[in-house]
C-alpha positions in Angstrom: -11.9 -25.4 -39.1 -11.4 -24.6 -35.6 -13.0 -21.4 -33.9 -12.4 -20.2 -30.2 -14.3 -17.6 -28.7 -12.5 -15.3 -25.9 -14.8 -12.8 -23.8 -15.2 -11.4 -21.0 -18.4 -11.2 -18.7 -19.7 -9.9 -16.0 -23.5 -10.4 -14.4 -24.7 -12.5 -17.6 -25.9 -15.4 -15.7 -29.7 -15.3 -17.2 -28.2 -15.6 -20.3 -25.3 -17.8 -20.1 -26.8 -21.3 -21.4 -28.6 -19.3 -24.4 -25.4 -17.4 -25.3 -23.7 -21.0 -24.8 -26.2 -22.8 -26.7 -26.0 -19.8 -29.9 -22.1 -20.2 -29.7 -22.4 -24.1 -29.9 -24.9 -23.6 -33.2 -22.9 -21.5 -35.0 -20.2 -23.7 -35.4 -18.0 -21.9 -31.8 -15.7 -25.4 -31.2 -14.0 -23.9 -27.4 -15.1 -21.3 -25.2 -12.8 -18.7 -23.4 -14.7 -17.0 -20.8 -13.2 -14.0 -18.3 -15.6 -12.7 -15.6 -14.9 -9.5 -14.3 -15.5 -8.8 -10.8 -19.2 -10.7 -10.8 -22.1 -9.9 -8.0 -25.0 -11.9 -9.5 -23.5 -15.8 -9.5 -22.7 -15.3 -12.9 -18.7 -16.4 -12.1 -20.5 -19.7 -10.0 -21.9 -20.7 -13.2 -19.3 -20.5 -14.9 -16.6 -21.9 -12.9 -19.5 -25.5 -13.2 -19.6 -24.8 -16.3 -15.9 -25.3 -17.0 -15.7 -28.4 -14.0 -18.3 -30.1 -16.8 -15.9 -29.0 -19.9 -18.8 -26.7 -21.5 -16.4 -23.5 -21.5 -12.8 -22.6 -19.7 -13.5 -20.0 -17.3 -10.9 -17.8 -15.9 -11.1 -14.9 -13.5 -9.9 -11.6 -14.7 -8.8 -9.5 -11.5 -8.7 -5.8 -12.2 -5.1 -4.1 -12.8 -3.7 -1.2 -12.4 -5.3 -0.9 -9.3 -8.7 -0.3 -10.9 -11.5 -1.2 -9.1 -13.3 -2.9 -12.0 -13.1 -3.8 -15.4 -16.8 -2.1 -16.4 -17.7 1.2 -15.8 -21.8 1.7 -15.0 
């Protein structure tokens, strides 16, 4: 069986290796990850992480002339 994972993110970067590495364990065969609008490095991380073929990374711009995807 084949499982792919599609989520967004935004300022995960402590956690992005152990949320990887839980993924990986329970059986997760690709990654889809969208950051949204990032300010702690977490979108430099990723975009490594998918040069290394860990996780595909895409940016996920904010529409609709929202200014961002999560609201504080």
């Amino acid at each position: 069986m084949h499982i792919t994972s599609i989520t967004p993110m935004k300022d995960e970067v402590p956690f992005i290796l152990d949320w990887i590495a839980y993924h990986l364990l329970i059986g997760i065969n690709d990654m889809f990850v969208f950051s949204n609008d990032c300010m702690d490095g977490t979108n430099i991380m990723l975009k490594r992480l998918d040069e290394m073929g860990i996780v595909r990374h895409l940016t996920n711009p904010p529409v609709f002339n929202n200014k961002t995807h999560h609201h504080w």
